[in-house]
TISEMI-228923 format. One record per residue: residue number from 1; z, y, x of N, C-alpha, C in turn; residue in three letters. Coordinates in pm, whole numbers, padded with zeros to 5 digits. Layout:
<vofis>
[NUM, [Z, Y, X], [Z, Y, X], [Z, Y, X], Ala]
...
</vofis>
This chain:
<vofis>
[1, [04469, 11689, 09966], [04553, 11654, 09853], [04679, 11579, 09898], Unk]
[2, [04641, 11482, 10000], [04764, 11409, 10048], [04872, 11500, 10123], Unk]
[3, [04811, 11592, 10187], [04902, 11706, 10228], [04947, 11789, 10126], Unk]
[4, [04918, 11830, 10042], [04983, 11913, 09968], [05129, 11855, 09872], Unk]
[5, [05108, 11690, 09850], [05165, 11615, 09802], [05302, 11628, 09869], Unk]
[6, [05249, 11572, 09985], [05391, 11571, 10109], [05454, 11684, 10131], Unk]
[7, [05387, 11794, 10137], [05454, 11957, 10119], [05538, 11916, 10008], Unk]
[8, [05473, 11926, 09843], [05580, 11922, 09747], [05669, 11828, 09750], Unk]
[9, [05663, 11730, 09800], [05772, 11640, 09792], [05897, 11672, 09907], Unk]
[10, [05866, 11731, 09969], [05959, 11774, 10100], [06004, 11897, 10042], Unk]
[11, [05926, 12019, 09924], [06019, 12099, 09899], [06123, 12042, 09776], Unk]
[12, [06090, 11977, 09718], [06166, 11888, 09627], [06310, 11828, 09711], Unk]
[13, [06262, 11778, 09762], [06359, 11691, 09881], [06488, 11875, 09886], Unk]
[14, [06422, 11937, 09943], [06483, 12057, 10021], [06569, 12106, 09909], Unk]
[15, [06501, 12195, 09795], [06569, 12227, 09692], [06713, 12129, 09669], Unk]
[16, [06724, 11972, 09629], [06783, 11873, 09599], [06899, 11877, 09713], Unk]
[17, [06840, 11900, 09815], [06969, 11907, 09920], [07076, 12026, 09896], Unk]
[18, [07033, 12139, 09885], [07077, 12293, 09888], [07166, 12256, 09711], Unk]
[19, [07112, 12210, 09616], [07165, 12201, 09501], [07255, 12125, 09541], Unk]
[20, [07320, 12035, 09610], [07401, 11901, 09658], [07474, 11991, 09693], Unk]
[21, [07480, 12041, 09844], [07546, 12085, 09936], [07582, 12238, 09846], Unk]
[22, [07547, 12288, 09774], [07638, 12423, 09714], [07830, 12404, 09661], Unk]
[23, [07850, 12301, 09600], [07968, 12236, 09568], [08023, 12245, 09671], Unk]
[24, [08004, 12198, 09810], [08108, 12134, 09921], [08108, 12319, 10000], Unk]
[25, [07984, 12396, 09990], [07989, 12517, 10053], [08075, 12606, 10008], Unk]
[26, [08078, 12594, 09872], [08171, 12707, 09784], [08318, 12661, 09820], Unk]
[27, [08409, 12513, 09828], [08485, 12463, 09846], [08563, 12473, 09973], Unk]
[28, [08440, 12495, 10073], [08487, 12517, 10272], [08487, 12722, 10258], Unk]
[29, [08408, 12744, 10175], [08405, 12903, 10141], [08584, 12929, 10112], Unk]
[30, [08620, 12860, 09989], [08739, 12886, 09915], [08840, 12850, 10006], Unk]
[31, [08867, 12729, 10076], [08943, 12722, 10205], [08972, 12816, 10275], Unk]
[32, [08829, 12853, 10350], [08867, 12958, 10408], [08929, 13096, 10384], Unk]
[33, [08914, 13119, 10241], [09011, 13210, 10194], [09151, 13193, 10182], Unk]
[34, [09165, 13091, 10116], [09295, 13032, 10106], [09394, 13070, 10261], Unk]
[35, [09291, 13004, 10355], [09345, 12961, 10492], [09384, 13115, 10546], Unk]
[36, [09312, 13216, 10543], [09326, 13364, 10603], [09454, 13455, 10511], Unk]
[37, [09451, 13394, 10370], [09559, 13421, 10306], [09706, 13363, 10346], Unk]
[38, [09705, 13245, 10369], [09775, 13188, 10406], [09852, 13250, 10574], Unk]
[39, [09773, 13269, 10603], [09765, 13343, 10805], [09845, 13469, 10764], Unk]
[40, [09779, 13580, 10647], [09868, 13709, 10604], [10032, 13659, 10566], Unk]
[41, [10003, 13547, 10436], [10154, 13522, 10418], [10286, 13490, 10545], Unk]
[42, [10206, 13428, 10628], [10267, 13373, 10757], [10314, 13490, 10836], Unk]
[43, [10236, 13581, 10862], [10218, 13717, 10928], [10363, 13826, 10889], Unk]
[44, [10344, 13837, 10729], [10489, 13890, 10689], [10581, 13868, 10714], Unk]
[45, [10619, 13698, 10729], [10733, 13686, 10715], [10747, 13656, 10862], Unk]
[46, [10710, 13669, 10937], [10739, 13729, 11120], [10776, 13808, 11071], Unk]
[47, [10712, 13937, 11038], [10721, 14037, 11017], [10866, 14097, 10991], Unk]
[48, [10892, 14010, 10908], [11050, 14063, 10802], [11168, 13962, 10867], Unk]
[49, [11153, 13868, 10978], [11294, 13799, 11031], [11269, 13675, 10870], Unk]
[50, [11162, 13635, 10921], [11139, 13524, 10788], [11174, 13515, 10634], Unk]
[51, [11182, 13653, 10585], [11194, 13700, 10424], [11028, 13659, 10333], Unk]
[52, [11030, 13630, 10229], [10919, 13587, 10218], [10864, 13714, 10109], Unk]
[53, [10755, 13674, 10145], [10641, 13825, 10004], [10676, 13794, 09907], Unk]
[54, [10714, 13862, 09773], [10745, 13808, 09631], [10649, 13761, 09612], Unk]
[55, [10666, 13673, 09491], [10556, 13619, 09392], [10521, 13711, 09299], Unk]
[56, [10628, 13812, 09221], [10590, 13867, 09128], [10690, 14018, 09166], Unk]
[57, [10691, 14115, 09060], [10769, 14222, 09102], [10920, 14162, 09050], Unk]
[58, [11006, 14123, 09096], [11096, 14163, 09007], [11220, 14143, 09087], Unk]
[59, [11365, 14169, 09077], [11425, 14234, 09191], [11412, 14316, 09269], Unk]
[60, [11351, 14430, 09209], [11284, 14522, 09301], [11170, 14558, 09418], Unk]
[61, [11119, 14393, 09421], [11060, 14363, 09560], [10937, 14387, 09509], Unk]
[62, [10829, 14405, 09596], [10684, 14451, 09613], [10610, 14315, 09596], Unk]
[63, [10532, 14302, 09486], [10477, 14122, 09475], [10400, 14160, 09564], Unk]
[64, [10364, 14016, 09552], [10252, 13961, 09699], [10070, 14032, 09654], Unk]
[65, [10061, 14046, 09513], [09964, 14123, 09487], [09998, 14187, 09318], Unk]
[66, [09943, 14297, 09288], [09974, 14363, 09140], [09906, 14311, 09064], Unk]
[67, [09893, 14351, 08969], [09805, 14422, 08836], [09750, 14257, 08750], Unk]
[68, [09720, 14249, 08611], [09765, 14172, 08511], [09583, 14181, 08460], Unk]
[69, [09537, 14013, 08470], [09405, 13985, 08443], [09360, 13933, 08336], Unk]
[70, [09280, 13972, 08241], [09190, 13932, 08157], [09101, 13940, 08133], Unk]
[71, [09001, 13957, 08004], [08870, 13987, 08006], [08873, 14072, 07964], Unk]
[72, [08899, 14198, 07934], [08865, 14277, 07855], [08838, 14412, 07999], Unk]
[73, [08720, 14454, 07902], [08655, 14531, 07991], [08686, 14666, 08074], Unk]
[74, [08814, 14697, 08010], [08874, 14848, 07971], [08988, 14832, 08071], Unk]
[75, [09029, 14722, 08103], [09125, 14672, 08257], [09069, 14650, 08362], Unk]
[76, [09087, 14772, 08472], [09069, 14814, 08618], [09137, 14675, 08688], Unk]
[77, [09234, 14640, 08690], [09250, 14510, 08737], [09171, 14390, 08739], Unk]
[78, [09094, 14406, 08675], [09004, 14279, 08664], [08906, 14300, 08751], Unk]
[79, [08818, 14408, 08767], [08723, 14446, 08875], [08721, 14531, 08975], Unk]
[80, [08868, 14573, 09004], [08876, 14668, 09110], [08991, 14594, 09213], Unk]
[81, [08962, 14624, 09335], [09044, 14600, 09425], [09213, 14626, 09477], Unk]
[82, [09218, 14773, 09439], [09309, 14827, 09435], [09470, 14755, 09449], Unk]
[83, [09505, 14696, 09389], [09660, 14644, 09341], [09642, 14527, 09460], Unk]
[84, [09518, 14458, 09502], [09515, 14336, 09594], [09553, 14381, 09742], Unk]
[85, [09423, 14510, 09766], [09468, 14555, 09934], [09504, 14687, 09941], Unk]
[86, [09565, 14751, 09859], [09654, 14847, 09864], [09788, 14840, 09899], Unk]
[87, [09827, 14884, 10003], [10020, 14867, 10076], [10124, 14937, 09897], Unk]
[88, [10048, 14995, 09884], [10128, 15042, 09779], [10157, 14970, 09654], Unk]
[89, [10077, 14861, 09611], [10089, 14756, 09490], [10130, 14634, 09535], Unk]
[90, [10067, 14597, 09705], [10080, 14482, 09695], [10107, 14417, 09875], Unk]
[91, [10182, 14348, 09887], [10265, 14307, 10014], [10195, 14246, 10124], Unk]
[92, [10111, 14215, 10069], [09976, 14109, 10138], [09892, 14177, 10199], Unk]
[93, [09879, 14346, 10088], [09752, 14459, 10139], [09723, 14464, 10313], Unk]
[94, [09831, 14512, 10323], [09863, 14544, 10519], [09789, 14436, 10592], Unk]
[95, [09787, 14321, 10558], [09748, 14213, 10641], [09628, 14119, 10576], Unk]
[96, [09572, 14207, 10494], [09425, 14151, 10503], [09329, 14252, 10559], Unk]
[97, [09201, 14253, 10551], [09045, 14314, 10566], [08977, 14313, 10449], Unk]
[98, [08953, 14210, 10322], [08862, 14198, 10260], [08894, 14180, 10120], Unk]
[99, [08901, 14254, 10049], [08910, 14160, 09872], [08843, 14073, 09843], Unk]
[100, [08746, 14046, 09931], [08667, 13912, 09891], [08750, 13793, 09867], Unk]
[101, [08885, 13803, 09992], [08926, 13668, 10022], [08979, 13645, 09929], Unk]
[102, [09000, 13744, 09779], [09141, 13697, 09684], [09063, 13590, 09620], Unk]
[103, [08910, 13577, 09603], [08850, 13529, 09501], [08738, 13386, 09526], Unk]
[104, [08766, 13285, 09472], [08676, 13162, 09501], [08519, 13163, 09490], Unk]
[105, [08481, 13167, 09609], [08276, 13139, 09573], [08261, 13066, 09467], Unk]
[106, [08358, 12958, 09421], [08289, 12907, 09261], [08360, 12928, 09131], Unk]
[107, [08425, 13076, 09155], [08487, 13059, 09037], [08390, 13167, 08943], Unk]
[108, [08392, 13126, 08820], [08260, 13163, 08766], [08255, 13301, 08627], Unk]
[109, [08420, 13345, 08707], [08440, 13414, 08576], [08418, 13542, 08602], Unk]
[110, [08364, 13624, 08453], [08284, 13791, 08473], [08400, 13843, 08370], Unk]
[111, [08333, 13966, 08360], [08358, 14077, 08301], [08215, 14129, 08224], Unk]
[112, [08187, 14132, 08127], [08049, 14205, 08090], [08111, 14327, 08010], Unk]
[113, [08020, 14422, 08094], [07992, 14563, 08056], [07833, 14609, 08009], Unk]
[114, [07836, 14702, 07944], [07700, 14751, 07938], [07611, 14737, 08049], Unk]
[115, [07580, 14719, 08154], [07492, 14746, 08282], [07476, 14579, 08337], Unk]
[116, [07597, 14527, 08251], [07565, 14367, 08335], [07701, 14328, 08348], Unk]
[117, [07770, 14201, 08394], [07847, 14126, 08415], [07924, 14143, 08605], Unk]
[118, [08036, 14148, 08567], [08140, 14202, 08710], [08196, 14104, 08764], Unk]
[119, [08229, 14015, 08846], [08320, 13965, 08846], [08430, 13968, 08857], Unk]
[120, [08515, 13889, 08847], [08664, 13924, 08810], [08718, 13915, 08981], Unk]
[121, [08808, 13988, 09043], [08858, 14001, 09177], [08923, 13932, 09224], Unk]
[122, [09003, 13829, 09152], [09124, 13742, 09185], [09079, 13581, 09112], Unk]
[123, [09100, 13527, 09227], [09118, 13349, 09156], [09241, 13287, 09211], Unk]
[124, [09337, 13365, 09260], [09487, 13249, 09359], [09538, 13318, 09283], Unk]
[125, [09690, 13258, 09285], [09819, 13316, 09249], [09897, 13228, 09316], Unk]
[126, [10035, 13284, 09344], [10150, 13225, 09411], [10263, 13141, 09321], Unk]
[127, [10287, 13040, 09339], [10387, 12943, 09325], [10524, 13032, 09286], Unk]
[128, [10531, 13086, 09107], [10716, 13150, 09098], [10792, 13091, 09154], Unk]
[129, [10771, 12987, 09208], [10932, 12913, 09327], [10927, 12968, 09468], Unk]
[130, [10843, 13056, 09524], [10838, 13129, 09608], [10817, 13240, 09636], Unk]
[131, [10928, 13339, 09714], [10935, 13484, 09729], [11024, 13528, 09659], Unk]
[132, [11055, 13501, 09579], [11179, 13574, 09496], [11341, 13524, 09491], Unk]
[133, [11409, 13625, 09482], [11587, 13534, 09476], [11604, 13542, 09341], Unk]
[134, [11489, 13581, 09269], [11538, 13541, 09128], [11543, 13386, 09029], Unk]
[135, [11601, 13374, 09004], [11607, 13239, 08937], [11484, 13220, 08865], Unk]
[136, [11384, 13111, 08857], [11314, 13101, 08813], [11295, 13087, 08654], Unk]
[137, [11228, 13165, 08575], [11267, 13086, 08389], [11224, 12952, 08329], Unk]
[138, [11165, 12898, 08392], [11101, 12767, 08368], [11214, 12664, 08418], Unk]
[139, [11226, 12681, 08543], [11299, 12604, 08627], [11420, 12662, 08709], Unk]
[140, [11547, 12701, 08634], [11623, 12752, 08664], [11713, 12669, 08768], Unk]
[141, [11751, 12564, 08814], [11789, 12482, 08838], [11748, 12465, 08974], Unk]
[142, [11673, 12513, 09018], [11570, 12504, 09135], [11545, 12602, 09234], Unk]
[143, [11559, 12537, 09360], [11542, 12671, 09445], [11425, 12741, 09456], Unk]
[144, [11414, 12884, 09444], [11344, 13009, 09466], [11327, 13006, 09620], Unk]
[145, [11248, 12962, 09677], [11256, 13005, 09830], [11225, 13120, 09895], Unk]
[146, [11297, 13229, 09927], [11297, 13356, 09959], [11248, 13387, 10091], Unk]
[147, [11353, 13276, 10157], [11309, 13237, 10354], [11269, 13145, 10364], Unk]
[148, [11154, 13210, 10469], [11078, 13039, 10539], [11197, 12970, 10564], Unk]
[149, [11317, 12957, 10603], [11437, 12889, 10670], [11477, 12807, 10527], Unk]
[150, [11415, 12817, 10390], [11454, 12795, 10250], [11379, 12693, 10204], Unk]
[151, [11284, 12673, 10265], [11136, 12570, 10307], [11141, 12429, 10376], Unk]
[152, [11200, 12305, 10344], [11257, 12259, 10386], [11139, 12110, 10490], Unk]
[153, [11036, 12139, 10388], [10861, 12044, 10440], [10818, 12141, 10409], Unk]
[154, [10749, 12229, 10509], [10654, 12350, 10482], [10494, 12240, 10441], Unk]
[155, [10453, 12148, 10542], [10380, 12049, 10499], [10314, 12024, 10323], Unk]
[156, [10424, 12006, 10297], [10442, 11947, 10133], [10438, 12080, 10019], Unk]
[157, [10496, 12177, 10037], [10530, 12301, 09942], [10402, 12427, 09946], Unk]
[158, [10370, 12432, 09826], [10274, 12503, 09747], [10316, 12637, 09781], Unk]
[159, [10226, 12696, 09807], [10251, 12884, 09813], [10127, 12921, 09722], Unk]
[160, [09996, 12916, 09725], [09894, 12934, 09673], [09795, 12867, 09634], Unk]
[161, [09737, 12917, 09503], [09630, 12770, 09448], [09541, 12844, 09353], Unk]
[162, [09418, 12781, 09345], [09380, 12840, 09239], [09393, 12834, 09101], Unk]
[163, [09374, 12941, 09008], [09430, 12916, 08880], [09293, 12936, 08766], Unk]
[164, [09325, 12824, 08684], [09227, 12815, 08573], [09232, 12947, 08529], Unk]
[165, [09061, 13033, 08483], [09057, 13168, 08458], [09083, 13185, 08331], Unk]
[166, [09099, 13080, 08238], [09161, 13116, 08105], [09338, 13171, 08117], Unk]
[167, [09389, 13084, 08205], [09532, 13093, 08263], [09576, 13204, 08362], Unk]
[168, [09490, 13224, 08450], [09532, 13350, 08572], [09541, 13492, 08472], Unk]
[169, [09660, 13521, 08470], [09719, 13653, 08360], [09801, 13751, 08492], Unk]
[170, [09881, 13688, 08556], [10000, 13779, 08635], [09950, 13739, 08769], Unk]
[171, [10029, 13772, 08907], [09995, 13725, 09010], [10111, 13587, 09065], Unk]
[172, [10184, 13550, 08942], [10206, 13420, 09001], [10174, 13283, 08859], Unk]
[173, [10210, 13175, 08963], [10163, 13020, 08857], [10277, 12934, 08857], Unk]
[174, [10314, 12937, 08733], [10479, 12896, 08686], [10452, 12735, 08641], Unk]
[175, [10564, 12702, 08745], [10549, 12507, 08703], [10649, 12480, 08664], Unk]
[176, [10714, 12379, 08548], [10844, 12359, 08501], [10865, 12244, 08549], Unk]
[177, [10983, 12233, 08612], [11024, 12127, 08701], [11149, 12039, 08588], Unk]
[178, [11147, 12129, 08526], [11291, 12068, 08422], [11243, 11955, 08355], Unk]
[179, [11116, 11984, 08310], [11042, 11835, 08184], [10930, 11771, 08295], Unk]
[180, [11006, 11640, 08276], [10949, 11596, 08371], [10893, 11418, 08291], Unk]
[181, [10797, 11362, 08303], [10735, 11209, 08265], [10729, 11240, 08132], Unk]
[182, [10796, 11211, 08004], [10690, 11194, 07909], [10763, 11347, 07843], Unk]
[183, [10852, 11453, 07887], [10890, 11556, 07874], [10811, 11637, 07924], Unk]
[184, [10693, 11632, 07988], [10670, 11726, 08138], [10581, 11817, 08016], Unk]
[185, [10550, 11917, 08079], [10499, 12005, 07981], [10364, 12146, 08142], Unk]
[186, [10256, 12162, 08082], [10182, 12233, 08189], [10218, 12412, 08093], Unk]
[187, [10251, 12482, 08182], [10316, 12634, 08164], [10177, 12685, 08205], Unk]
[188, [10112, 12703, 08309], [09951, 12770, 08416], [09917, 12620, 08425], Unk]
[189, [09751, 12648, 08436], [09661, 12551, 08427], [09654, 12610, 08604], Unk]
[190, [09636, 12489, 08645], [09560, 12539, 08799], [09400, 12546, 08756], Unk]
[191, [09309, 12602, 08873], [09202, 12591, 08872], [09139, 12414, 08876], Unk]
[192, [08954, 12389, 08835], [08877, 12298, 08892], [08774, 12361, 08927], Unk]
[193, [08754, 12442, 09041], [08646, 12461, 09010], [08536, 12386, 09110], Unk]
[194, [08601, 12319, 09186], [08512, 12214, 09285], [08526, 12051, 09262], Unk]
[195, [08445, 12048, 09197], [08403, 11906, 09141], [08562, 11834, 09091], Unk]
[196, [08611, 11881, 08993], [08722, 11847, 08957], [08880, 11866, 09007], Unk]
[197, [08839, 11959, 09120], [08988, 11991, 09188], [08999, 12116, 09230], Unk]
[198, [09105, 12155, 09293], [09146, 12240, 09325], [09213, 12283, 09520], Unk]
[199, [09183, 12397, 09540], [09225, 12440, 09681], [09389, 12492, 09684], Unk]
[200, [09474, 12439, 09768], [09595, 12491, 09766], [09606, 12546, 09905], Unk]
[201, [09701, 12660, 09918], [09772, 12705, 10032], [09922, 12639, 10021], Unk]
[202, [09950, 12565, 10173], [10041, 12521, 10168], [10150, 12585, 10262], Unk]
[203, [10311, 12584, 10251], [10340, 12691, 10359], [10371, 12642, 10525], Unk]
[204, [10307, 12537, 10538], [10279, 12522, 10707], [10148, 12618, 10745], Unk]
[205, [10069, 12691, 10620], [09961, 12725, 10654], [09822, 12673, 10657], Unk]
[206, [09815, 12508, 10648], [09670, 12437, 10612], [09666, 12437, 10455], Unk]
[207, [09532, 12429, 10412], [09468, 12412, 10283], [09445, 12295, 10265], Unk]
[208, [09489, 12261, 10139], [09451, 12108, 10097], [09370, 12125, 09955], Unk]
[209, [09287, 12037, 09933], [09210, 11973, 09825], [09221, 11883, 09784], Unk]
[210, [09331, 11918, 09608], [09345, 11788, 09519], [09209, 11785, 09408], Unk]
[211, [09267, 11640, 09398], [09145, 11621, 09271], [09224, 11593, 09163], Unk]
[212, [09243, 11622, 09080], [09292, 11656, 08912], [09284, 11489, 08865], Unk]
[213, [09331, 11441, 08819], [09314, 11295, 08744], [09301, 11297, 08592], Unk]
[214, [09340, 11401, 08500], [09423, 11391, 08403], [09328, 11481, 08354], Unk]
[215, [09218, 11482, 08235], [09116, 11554, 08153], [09248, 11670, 08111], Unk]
[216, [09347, 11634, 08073], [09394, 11786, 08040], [09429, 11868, 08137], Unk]
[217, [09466, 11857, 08230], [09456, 11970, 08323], [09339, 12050, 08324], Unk]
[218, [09209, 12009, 08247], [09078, 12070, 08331], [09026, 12093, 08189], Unk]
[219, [09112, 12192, 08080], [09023, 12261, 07981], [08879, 12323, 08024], Unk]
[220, [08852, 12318, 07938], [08717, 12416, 07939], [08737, 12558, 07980], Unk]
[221, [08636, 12589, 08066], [08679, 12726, 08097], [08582, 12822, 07977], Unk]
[222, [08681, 12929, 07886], [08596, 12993, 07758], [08540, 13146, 07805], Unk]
[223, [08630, 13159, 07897], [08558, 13326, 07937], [08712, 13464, 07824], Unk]
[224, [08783, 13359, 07794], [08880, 13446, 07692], [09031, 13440, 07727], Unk]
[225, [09158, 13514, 07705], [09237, 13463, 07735], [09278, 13430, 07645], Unk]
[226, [09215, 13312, 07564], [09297, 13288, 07435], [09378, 13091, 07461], Unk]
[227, [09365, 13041, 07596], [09385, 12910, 07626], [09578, 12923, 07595], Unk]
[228, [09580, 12849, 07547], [09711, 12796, 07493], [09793, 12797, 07617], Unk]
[229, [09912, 12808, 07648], [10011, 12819, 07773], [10127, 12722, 07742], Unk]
[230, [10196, 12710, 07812], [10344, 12615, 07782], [10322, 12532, 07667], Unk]
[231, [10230, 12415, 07694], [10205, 12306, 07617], [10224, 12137, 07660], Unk]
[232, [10292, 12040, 07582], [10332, 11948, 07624], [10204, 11849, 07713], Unk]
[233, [10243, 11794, 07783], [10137, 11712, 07866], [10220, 11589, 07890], Unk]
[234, [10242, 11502, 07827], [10327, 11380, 07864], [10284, 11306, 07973], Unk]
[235, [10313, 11245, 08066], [10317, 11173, 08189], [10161, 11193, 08264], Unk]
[236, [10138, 11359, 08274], [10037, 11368, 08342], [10047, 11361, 08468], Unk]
[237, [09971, 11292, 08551], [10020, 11285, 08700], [10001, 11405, 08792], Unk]
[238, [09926, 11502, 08703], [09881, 11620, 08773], [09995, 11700, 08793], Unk]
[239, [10064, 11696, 08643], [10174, 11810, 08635], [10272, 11733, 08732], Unk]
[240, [10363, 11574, 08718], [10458, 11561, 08873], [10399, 11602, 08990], Unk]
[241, [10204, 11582, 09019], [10198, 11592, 09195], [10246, 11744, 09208], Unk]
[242, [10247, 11836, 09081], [10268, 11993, 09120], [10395, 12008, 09158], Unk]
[243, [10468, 11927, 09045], [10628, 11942, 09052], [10671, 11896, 09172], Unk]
[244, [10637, 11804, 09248], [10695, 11756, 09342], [10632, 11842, 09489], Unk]
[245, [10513, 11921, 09469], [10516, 12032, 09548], [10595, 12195, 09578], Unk]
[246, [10684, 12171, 09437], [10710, 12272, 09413], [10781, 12345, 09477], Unk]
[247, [11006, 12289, 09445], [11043, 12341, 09511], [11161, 12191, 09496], Unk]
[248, [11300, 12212, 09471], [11387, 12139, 09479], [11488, 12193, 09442], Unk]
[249, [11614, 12087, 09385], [11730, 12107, 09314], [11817, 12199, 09402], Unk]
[250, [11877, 12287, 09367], [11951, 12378, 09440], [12065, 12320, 09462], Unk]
</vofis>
């Protein structure tokens, strides 16, 4: 009896650990995506005499990945690969291996179909202040960094992050730099999906992990795209630490 005791209490023990340690696994998981994404973005712009991958299509340029996400079941973008590592949709395709990497081990969002629940293929999007020479609409005022040479603290500046799945719609995440302290206003929710924060790609290439301060940054995730967009957030500290990753006055 005393042995069997000590068995259960040691699988207790065991279970309790593995439930602990899943948070920090999914988080070094999501890094590492981030980080290999980050290695492709880097890769291009060797590639091109330091031109950078769009964020989105427009100026003619090839975004960094295609196709437009929600829940609805009847959109191939949501559960197919295609637009992510295809050369033909998307700029990034050439220089990955895996669609796995677009998507976070904890991000928790499906697709349900008759047969069961899909998950959705994409959890990053790219920073609209990078890749494009188009003026940004949020933040017109502000440089678009096109060339790494446009990058002035690669250290400090956001290329990729994850995005709250009520919010991830296009393949980039639009920050308004114009309203700023008790003006500031959140346009894309970033992701939480590791214990209150979020994984960024930064463009020196390391991944960093913020932690969110501010309950509104971290709606509820509903499974719908019905989360409200371009809504005021007065002196959230979340929305300046973004802004001040962003980009800078032209």
């Amino acid at each position: 009896m005393v042995a069997l005791g000590v068995v259960a209490i040691l699988a207790l023990l065991s279970l309790s650990a593995v439930a602990h340690n899943q948070p920090s696994s999914d988080r070094a998981g999501c890094a590492n995506n981030l980080r290999r994404l980050m290695q492709a973005w880097q890769m291009y712009a060797d590639d091109n005499s330091g031109l950078l991958m769009a964020h989105a299509a427009t100026g003619g340029d090839l975004p960094w990945v295609s196709g437009n996400m929600d829940f609805n079941f009847g959109n191939a973008d949501n559960t197919t690969p295609l637009k992510l590592t295809n050369a033909a949709y998307a700029a990034i395709g050439p220089y990955v291996n895996s669609s796995e990497l677009f998507r976070c081990p904890a991000d928790p969002s499906t697709i349900v179909f008759g047969d069961g629940p899909k998950s959705r293929v994409r959890s990053y999007s790219m920073s609209e202040l990078m890749g494009n020479p188009m003026p940004s609409t949020w933040s017109p005022m502000f440089q678009v960094m096109a060339k790494s040479t446009e990058i002035p603290q690669p250290d400090r500046t956001l290329v990729l992050l994850e995005e709250h799945p009520d919010s991830l719609n296009d393949s980039q995440f639009a920050i308004d730099l114009g309203h700023v302290g008790a003006a500031a206003r959140i346009i894309d929710y970033p992701g939480a999906f590791h214990q209150g924060g979020a994984n960024l790609g930064m463009a020196d290439g390391r991944v960093k992990n913020w932690l969110w301060a501010d309950g509104r940054t971290m709606p509820p995730i509903t499974f719908t795209a019905t989360l409200p967009l371009n809504v005021s957030s007065p002196n959230n500290p979340d929305v300046a630490r973004l802004q001040a990753a962003a980009s800078y006055l032209k």
